[in-house]
C-alpha positions in Angstrom: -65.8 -22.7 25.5 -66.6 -19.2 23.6 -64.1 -16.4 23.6 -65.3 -13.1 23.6 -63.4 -10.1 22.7 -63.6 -7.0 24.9 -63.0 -3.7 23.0 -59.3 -1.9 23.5 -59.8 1.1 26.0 -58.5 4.3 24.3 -56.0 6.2 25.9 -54.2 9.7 25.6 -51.5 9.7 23.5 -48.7 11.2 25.6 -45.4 11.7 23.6 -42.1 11.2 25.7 -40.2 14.6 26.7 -37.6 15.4 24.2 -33.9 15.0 24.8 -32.3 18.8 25.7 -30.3 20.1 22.4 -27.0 19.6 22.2 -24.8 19.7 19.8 -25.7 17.9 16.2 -23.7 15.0 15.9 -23.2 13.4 12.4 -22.5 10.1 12.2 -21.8 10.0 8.0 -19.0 10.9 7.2 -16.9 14.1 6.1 -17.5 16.1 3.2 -14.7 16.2 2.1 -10.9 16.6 2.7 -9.1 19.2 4.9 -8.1 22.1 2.3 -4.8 23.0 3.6 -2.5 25.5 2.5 -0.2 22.8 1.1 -2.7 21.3 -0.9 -4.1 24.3 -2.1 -0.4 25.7 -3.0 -0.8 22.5 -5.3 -3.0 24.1 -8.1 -1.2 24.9 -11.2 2.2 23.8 -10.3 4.2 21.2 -12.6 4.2 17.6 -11.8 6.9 16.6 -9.7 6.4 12.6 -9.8 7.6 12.6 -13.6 6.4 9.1 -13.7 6.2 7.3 -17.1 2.8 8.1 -17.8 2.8 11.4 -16.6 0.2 14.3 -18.6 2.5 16.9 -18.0 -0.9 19.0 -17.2 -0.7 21.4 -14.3 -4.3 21.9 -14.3 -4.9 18.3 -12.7 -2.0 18.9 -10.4 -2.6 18.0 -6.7 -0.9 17.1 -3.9 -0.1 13.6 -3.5 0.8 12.2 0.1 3.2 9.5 0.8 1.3 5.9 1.3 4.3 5.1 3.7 3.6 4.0 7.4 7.0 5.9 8.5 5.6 9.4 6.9 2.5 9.0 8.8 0.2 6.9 6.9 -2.3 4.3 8.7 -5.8 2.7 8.1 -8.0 5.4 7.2 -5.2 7.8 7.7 -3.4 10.3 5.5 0.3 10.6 5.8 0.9 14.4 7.0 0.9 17.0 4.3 5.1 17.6 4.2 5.3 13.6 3.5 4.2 14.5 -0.1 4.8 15.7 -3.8 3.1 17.7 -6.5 1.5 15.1 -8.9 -0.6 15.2 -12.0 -3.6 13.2 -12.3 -2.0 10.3 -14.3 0.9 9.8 -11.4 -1.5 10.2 -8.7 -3.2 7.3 -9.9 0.0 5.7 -10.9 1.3 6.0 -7.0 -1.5 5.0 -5.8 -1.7 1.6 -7.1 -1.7 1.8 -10.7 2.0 1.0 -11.1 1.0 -2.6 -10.5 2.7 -5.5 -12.7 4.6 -2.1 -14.4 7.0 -0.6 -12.0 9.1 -2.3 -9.3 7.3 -0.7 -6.0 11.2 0.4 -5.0 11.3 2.4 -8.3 8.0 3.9 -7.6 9.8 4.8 -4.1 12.8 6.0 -5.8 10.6 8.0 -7.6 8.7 9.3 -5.0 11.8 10.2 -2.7 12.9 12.4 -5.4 9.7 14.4 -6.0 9.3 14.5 -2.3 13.0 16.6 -1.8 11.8 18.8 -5.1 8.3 19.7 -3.5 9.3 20.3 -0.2 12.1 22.6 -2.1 9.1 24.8 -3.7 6.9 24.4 -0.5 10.1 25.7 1.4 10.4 28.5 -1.4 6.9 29.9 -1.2 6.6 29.7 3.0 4.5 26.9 3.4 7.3 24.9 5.3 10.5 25.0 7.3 
């Protein structure tokens, strides 16, 4: 038995109707944080946290939220912007983790409680709160 082989017929090509637009959604993710008037009200003010290692450098101040579940904070969540304290770049890092095998984490809190009462004292000051 001998197969034979018949040519492919050749067809249109028809292209299938396009979906209506709508609107664009993206699937990566943000671009980048929410700039909020309390975070913005963060640039050039003195650090708050006053941890050990602190710079003392207001140009790498920003604000640094609470990483407490009580204040808001959650998987992939922020804790909201009044949970918070003005922070230099060396305690920001610090608070978030670096304090590790250095700092009892209820002395970090300590810490953190009283930068907290101090920033929402300025924020308070210039309008940005209650």
């Amino acid at each position: 038995m001998t197969l034979t082989r018949k040519p492919l017929l050749r067809t249109a090509y028809k292209a299938e109707p396009k979906p209506a637009k709508g609107p664009k959604r993206s699937t990566l993710k943000s671009r980048g944080p929410k700039m909020t008037p309390i975070r913005k009200s963060a640039q050039g003010e003195e650090c708050t946290l006053r941890f050990p290692c602190c710079n003392h450098r207001n140009d790498t101040t920003v604000w640094c939220h609470s990483n407490r579940y009580e204040d808001g904070k959650g998987a992939g969540l922020k804790a909201r912007d009044e949970e918070g304290a003005y922070g230099c770049f060396a305690c920001h890092s610090f608070l978030d983790g670096g304090y590790a095998g250095h700092m009892a984490r209820s002395l970090v809190d300590k810490y953190f409680d009283l930068a907290r009462t101090e920033s929402q004292r300025i924020l308070k000051r210039k309008g940005l709160m209650k």
